[in-house]
C-alpha positions in Angstrom: -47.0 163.0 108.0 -45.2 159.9 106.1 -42.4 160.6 104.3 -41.6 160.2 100.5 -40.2 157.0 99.8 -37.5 157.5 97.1 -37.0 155.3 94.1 -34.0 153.3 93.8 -32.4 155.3 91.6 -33.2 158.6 93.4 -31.6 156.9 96.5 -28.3 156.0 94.2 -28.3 159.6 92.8 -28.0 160.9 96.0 -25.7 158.3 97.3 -23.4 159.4 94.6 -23.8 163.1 95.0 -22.7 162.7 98.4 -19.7 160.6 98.0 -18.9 163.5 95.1 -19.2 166.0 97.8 -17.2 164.5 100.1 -14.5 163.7 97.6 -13.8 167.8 97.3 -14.3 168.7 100.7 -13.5 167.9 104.5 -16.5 166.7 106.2 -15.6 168.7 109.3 -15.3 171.8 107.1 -18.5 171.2 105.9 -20.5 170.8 109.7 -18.4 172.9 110.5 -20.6 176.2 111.2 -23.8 173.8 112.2 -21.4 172.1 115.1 -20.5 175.6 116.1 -24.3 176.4 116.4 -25.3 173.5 118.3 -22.2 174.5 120.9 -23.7 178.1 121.1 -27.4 176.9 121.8 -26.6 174.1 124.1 -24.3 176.2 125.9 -26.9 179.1 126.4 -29.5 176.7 127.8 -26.9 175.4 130.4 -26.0 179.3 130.8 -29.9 180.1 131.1 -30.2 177.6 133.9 -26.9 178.2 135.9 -25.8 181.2 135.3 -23.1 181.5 137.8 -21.0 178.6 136.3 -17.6 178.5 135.1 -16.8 178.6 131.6 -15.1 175.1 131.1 -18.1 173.5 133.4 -20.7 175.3 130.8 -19.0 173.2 128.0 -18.9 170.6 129.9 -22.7 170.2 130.8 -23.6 171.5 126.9 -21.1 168.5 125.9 -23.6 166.2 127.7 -26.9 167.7 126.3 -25.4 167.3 122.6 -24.6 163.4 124.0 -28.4 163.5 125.4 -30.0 165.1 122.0 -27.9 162.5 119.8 -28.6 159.5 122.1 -32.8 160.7 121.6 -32.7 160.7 117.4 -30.9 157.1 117.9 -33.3 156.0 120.1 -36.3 157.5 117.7 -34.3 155.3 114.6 -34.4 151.9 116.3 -38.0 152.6 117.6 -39.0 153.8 114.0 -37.2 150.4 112.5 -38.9 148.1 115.1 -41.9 149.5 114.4 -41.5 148.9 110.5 -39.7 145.2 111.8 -43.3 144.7 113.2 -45.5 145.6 110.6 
């Protein structure tokens, strides 16, 4: 399913909310609770596979699937952007 395109002004509203927000608050405070979700999950699927590892080499491997997960979306971005390049 496309997505919405927003209106130049709906784009600068949101631009400027943000920038608000970030003015009052610590982006890390923010992410803050999302980060420490993405640790949990990632850490149970390397737990769920090997089960018998130590701690530290459990958030090692989960450090690497976050790496691998956020490498994918970038990947998805300059695919999406050649494909609208093309077009």
């Amino acid at each position: 399913m496309p997505k919405k395109q927003l209106s130049a002004a709906q784009l600068a509203q949101r631009r400027a909310a943000a920038h608000s927000l970030h003015a009052l608050y610590d982006s890390r405070d923010l992410t803050r609770a999302a980060r420490r979700a993405n640790r949990e999950r990632y850490g149970n699927q390397v737990r769920a596979e090997h089960p018998n590892l130590r701690p530290a080499e459990v958030a090692r491997r989960a450090r690497h699937l976050e790496q691998a997960h956020m490498q994918t979306i970038s990947l998805a971005g300059v695919r999406a952007r050649q494909r609208k390049a093309a077009s």
